[in-house]
VOPAGU-2260 file (C-alpha; in pm, 1 decimal, decimal comma):
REM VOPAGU-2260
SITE   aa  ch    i         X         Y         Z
SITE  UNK   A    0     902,8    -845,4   -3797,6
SITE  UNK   A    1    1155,4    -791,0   -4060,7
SITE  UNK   A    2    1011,4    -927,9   -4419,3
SITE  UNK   A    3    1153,4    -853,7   -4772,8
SITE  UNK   A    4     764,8    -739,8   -4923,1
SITE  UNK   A    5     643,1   -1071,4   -5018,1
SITE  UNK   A    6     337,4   -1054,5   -5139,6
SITE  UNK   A    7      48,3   -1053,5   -4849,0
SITE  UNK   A    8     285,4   -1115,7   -4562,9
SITE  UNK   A    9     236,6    -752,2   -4398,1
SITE  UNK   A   10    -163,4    -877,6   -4383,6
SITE  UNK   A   11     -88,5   -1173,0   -4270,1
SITE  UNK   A   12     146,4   -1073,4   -4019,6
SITE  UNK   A   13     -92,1    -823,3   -3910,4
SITE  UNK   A   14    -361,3   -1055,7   -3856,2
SITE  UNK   A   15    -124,1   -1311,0   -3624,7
SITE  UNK   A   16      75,2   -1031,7   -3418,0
SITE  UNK   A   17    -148,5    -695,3   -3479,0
SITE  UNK   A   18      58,9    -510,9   -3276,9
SITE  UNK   A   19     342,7    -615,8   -3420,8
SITE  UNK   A   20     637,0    -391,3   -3548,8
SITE  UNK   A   21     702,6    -423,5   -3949,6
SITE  UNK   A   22    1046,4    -335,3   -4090,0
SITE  UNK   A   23    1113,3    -415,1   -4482,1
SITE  UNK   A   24    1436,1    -532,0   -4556,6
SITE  UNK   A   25    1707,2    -253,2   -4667,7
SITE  UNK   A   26    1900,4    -477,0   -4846,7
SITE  UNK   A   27    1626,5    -569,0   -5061,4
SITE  UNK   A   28    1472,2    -201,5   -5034,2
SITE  UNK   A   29    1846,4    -132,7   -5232,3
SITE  UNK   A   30    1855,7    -397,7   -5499,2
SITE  UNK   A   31    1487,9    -300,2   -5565,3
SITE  UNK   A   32    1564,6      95,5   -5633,2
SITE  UNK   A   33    1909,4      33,2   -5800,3
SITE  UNK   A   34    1745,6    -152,5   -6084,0
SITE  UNK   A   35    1626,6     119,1   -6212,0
SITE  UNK   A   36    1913,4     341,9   -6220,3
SITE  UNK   A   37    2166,1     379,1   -6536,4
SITE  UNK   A   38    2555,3     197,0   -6415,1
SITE  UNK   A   39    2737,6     550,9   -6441,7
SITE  UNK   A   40    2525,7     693,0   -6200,9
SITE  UNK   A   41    2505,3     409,5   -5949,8
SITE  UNK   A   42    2803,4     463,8   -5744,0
SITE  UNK   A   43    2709,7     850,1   -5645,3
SITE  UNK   A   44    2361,1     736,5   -5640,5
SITE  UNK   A   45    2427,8     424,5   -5348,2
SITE  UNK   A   46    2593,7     699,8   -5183,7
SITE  UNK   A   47    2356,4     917,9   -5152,2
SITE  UNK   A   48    2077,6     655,1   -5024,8
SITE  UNK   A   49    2323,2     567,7   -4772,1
SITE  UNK   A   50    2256,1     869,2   -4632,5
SITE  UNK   A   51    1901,8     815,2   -4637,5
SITE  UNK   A   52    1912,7     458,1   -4460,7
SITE  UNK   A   53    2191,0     540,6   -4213,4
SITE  UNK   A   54    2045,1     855,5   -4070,5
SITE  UNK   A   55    2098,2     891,2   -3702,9
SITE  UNK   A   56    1659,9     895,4   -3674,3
SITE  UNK   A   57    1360,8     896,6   -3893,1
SITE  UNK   A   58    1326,0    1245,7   -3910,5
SITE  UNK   A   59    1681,9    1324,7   -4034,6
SITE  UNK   A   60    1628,0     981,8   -4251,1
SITE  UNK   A   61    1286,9    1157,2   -4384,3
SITE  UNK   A   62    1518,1    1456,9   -4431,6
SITE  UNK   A   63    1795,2    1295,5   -4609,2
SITE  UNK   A   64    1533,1    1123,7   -4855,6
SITE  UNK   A   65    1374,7    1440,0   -4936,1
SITE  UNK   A   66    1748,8    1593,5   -5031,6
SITE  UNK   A   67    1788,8    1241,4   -5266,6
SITE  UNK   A   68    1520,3    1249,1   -5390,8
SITE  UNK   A   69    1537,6    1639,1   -5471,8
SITE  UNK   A   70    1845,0    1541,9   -5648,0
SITE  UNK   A   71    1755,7    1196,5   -5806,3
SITE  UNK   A   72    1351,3    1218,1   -5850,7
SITE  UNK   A   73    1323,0    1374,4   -6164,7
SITE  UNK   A   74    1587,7    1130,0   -6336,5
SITE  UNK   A   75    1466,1     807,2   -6122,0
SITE  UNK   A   76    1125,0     862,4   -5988,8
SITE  UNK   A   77    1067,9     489,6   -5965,5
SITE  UNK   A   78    1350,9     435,4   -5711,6
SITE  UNK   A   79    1268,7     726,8   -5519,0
SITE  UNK   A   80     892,3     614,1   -5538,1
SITE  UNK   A   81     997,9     230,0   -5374,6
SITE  UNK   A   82    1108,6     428,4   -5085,2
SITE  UNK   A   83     833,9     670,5   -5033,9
SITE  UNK   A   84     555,6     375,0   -5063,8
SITE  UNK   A   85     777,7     185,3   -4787,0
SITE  UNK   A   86     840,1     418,5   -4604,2
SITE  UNK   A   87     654,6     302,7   -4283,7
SITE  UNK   A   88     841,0     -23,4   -4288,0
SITE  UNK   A   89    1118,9     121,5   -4333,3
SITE  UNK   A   90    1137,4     351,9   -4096,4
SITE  UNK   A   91    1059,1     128,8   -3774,4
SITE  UNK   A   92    1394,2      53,0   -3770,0
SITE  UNK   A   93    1481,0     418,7   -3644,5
SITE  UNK   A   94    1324,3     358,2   -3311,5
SITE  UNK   A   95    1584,9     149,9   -3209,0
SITE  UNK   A   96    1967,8     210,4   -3157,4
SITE  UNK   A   97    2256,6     170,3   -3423,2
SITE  UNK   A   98    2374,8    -141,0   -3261,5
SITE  UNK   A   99    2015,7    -328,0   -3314,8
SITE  UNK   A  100    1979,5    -192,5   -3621,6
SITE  UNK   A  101    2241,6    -353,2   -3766,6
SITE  UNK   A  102    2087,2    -680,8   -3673,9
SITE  UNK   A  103    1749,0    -592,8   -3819,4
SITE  UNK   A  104    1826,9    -379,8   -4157,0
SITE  UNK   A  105    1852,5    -735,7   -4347,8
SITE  UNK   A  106    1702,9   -1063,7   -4390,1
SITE  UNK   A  107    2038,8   -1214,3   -4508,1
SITE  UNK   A  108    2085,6   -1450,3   -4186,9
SITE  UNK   A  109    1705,6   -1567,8   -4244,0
SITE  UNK   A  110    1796,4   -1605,2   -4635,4
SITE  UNK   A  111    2108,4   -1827,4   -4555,3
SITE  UNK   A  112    1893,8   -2005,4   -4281,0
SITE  UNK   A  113    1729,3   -2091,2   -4559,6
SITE  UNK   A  114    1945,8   -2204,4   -4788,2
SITE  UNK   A  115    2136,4   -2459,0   -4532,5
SITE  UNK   A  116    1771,0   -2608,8   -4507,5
SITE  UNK   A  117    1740,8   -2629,6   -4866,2
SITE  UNK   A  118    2112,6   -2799,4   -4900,0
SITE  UNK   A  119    1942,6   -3045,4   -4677,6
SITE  UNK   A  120    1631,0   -3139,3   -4826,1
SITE  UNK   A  121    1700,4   -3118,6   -5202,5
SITE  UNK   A  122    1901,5   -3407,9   -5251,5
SITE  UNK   A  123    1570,1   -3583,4   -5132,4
SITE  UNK   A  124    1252,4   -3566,4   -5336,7
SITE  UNK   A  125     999,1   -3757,3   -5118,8
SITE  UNK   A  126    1035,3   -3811,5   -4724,5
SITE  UNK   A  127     874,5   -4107,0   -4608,3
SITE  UNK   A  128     698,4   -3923,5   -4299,1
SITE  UNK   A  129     699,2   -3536,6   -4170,5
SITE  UNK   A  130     863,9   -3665,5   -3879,6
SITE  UNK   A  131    1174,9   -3789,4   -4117,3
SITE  UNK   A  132    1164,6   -3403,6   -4284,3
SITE  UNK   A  133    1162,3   -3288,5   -3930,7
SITE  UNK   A  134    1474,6   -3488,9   -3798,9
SITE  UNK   A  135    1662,8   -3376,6   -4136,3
SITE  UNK   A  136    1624,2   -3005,8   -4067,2
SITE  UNK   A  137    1671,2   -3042,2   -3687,7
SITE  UNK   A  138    2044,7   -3204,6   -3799,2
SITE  UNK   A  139    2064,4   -2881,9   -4057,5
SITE  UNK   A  140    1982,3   -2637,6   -3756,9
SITE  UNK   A  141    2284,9   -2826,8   -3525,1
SITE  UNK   A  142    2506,2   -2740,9   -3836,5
SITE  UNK   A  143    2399,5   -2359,7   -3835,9
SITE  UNK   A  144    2438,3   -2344,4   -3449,7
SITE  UNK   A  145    2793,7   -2462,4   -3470,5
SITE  UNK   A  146    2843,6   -2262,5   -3754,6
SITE  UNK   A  147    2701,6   -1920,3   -3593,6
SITE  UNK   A  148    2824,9   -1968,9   -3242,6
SITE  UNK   A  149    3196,5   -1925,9   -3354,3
SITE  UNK   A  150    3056,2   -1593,8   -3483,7
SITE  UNK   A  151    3063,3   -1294,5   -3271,1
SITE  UNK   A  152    2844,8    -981,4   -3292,5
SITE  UNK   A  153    2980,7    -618,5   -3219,0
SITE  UNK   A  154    2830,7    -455,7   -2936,0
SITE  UNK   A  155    2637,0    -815,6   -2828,0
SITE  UNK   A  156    2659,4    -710,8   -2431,0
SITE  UNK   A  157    2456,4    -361,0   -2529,6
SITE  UNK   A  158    2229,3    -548,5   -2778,0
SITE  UNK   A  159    2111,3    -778,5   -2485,4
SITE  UNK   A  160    2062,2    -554,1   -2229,5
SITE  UNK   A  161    1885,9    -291,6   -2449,1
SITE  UNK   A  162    1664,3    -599,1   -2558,0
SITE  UNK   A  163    1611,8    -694,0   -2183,6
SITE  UNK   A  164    1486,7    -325,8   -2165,2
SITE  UNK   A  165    1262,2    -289,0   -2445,4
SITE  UNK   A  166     919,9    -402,3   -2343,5
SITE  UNK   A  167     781,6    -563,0   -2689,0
SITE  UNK   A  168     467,6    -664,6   -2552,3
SITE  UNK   A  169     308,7    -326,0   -2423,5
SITE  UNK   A  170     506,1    -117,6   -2728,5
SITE  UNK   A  171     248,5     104,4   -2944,7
């Protein structure tokens, strides 16, 4: 399950799917540790978490964040903190391969899933019946399909059959 650390949605998701796999949201893991660091530094600073969050596997990852944070803890221990606390949901996302990883490091296709609903139903305040709420997003979700089927992703072949092998039900 890929969540961006709202509050009480790891329990909850633990008590609906307990054997579920949690992995936080990089993107958001970023924007949370870069708001603590001063502009001139940011640049070498992204750079260096790169490292960190494209590591080939969790122990070079674990490696990599003990070298950042060797170099950045002292000057931004609250950064390097965000990462250390997350760690375990963040790094799930080393057990699979590059090519799935890049379709579960962000929660930016959920986000603008999302906001195409929202488009939808704000110009309305009140719907006269769920089912009329219902209909209106069901229209919204034909949009997004047309939308994301002219959209390709890299490596899609690989993805599916490595998905075909992966046996989520019996996974520890």
């Amino acid at each position: 399950m890929l969540t961006d650390n709202l509050k009480g949605i790891q329990q909850a998701i633990e008590a609906v799917f307990p054997n579920s796999k949690q992995q936080r949201c990089i993107v958001h893991m970023i924007r949370n540790s870069v708001k603590y660091v001063n502009y001139k530094d940011m640049k070498e600073f992204c750079k260096d978490l790169k490292s960190v969050y494209q590591s080939n596997d969790a122990k070079n990852a674990m490696d990599n964040l003990d070298i950042f944070e060797d170099k950045w803890g002292k000057k931004y221990p609250t950064s390097i903190s965000i990462w250390r606390r997350n760690w375990s949901e963040i790094s799930t996302m080393f057990d699979y391969s590059l090519e799935i990883r890049t379709l579960i490091y962000t929660t930016n296709s959920i986000e603008n899933l999302n906001s195409v609903f929202r488009k939808y139903t704000k110009t309305k305040t009140v719907f006269p019946s769920d089912d009329s709420l219902l209909k209106i997003l069901f229209l919204a979700s034909q949009q997004i399909i047309k939308k994301w089927s002219n959209s390709r992703i890299r490596n899609w072949s690989s993805i599916l059959n490595e998905f075909k092998i992966i046996d989520f039900e019996n996974e520890e």
